[in-house]
C-alpha positions as CSV (number, residue, x, y, z in Angstrom):
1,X,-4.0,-3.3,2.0
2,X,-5.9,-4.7,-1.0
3,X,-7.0,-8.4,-0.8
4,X,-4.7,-8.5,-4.1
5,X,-1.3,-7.2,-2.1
6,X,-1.9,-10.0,0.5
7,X,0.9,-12.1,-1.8
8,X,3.5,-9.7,-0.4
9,X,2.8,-9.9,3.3
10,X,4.8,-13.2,3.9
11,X,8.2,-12.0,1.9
12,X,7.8,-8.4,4.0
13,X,7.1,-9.7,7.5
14,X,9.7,-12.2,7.5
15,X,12.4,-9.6,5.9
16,X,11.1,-7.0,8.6
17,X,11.7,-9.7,11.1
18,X,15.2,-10.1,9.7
19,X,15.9,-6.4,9.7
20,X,13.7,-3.7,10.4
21,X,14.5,-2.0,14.5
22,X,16.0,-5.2,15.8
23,X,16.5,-5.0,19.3
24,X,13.4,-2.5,19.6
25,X,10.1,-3.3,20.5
26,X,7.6,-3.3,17.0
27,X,3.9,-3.4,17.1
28,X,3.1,-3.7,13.1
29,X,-0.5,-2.6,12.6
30,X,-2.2,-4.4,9.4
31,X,-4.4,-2.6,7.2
32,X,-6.4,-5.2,5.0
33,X,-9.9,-5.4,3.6
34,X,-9.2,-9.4,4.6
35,X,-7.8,-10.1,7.7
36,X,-8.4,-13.7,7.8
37,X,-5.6,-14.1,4.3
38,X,-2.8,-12.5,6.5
39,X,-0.4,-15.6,6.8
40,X,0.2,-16.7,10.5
41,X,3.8,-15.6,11.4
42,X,6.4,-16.4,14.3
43,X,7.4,-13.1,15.2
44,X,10.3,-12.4,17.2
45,X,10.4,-10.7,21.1
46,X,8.9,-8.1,21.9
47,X,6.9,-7.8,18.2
48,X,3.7,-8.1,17.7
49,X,1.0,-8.0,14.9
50,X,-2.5,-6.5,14.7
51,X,-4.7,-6.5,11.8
52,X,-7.0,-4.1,11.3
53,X,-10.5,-4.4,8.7
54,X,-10.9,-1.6,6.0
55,X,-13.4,-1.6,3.6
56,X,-12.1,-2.5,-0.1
57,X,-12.6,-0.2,-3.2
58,X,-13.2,-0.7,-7.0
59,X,-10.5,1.9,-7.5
60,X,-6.6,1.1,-6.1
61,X,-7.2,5.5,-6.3
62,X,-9.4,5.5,-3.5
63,X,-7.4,3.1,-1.3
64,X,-4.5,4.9,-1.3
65,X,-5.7,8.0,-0.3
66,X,-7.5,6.4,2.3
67,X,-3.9,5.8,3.6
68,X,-4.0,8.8,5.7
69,X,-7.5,8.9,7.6
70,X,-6.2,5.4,8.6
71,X,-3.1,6.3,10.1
72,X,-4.5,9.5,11.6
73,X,-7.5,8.0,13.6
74,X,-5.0,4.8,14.3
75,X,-2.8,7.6,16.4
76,X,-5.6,8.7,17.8
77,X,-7.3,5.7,18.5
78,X,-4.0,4.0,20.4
79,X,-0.4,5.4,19.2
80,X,-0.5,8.7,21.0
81,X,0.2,7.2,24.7
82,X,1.5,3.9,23.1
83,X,4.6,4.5,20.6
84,X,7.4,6.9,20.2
85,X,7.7,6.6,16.7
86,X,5.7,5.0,13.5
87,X,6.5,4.3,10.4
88,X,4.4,3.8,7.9
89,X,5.5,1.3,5.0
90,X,4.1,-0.1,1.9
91,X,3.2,-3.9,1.8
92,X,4.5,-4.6,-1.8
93,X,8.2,-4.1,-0.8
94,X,10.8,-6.0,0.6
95,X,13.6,-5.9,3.7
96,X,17.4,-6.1,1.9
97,X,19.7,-4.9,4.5
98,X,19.4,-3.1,7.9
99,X,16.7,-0.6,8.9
100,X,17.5,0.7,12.4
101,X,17.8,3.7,14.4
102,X,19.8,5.9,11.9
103,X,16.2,6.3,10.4
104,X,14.6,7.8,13.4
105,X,13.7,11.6,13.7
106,X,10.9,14.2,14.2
107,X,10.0,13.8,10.9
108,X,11.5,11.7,8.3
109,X,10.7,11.8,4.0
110,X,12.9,9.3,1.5
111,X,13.5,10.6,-2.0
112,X,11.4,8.9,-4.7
113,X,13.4,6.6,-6.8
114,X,12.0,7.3,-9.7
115,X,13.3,10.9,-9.4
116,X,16.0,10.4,-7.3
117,X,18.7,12.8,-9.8
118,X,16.3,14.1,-12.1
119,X,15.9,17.7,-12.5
120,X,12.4,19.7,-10.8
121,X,10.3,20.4,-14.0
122,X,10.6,16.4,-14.1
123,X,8.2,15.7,-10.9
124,X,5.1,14.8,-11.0
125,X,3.9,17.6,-8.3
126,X,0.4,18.1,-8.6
127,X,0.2,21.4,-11.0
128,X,-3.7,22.0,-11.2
129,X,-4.4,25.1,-9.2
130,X,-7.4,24.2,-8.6
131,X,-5.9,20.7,-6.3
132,X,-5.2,21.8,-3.1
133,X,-1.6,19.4,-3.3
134,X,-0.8,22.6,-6.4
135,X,3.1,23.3,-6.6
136,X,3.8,26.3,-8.9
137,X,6.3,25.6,-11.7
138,X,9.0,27.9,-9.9
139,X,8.7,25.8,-6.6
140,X,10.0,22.2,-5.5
141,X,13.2,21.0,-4.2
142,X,12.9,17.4,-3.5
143,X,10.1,14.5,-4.9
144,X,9.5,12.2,-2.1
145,X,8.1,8.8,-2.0
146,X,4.7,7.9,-0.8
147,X,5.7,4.5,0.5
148,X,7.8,5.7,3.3
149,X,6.3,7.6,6.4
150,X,7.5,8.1,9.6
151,X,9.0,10.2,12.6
152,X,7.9,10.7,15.9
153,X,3.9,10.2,16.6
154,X,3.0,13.5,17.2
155,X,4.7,14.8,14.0
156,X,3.1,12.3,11.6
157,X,-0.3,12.9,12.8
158,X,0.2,16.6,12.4
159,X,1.2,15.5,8.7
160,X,-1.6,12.9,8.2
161,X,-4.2,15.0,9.4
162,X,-3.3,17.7,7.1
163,X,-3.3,15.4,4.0
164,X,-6.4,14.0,5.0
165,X,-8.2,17.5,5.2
166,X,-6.2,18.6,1.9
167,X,-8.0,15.1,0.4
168,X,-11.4,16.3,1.4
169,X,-11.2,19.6,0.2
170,X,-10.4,18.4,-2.7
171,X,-13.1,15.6,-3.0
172,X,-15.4,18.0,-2.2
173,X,-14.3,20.2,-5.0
174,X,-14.8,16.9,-7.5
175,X,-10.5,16.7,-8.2
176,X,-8.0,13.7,-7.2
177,X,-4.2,15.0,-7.2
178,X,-2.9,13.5,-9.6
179,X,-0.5,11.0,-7.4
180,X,-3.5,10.7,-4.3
181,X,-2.0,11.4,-0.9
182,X,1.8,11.1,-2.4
183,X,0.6,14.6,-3.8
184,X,-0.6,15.9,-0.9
185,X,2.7,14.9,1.1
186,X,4.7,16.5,-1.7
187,X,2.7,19.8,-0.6
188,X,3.2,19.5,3.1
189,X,7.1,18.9,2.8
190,X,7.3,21.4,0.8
191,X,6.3,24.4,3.2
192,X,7.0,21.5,6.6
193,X,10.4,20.5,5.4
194,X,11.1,17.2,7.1
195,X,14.1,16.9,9.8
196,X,15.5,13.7,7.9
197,X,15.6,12.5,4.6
198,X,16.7,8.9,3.5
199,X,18.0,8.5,-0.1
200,X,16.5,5.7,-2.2
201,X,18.4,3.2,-0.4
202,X,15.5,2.8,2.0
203,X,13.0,2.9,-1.1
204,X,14.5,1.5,-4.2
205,X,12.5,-0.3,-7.0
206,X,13.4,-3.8,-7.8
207,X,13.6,-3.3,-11.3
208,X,15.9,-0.5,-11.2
209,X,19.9,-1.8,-11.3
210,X,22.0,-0.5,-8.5
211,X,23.7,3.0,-9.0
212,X,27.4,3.6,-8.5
213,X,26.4,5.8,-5.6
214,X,24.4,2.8,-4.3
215,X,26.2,1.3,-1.8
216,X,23.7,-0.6,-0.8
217,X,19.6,-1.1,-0.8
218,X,17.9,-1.7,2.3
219,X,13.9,-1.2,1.4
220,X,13.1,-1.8,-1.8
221,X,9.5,-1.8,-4.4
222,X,9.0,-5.9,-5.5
223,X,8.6,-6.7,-9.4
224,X,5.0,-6.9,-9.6
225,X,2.3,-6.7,-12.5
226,X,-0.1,-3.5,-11.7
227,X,-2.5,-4.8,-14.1
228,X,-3.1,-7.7,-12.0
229,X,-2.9,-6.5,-8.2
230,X,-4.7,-3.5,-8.9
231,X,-8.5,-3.6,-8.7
232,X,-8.8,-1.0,-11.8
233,X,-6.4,-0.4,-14.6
């Protein structure tokens, strides 16, 4: 997390707190290039929080597709004999409604709400062949979101660590997909097809007004001005 999304923490801890796996023990692990701006926060039992230092980046490109080294050596490092599950969630988003154990499952994708309805030649799949995250024209079901991760450890490191090696390939080949890691993921689901799928009412986007198939919205993108919380336009 960017020094600049730190505004968000307090508004998504205490929602979490409210909502997310209540009655479930939750270790949230803290990605932040400054640990000591993380606001100090009563969590409830059996929750905990650990921050972990990353370096920063001139480009909001680069920290994003850090996203999956981080998680991949943080299962390594301590989730594989720790947790059942992880999710992994971005920062800039807020708790509405109840997140619980309907949401569990080997490995789970949410439909991007941006896309959610809107026909396959309207993704944004990556569509350079030369990106390893390339989706031919005549493939695609789904566009999933980048902000929501999870499923059972094992899975999601099987799914990070791919992603990361994609990523590296295609550094090493001088490309960036053209939506980072989301890219990559859009690849791996493709030919991994995940065992659960949430619809946007566990990613909406603030901005967006509620659709008549909307009963109700649970996890949802804050209003925010990407100009100003991200380090390069």
């Amino acid at each position: 997390m960017s020094c600049r999304y730190t505004r968000f923490l307090k508004d998504f801890l205490e929602s979490a707190e409210e909502n997310f796996m209540l009655g479930y023990r939750v270790h949230y692990f803290l990605f932040t290039d400054h640990p000591e701006w993380v606001p100090n926060l009563i969590l409830g039992a059996g929750r905990q929080l650990t921050k972990i230092k990353c370096p920063s980046s001139a480009r909001w490109q680069e920290i994003t597709s850090r996203r999956m080294e981080m998680i991949e050596k943080l299962i390594e490092e301590r989730l594989l004999n720790e947790a059942d599950f992880i999710f992994s969630l971005d920062v800039d988003t807020k708790f509405y409604g109840h997140w619980g154990a309907e949401t569990l499952g080997n490995l789970i994708a949410v439909l991007h709400p941006g896309y959610f309805g809107s026909p396959r030649t309207a993704f944004p799949y990556e569509r350079r062949s030369k990106s390893v995250a390339f989706i031919p024209p005549e493939e695609g079901d789904y566009y999933y979101g980048g902000a929501v991760i999870g499923g059972r450890v094992s899975s999601v490191h099987k799914l990070v660590k791919t992603c990361r090696q994609q990523l590296d390939a295609d550094r090493a080949n001088q490309i960036e997909a053209a939506w980072q890691e989301e890219s990559h993921l859009n690849k791996y689901f493709l030919y991994n097809k995940p065992s659960k799928v949430l619809s946007p009412e566990y990613l909406w986007q603030d901005f967006k007004k509620k659709t008549s198939n909307m009963k109700v919205i649970r996890f949802s993108q804050v209003i925010k001005n990407y100009n100003e919380v991200r380090p390069n336009k």
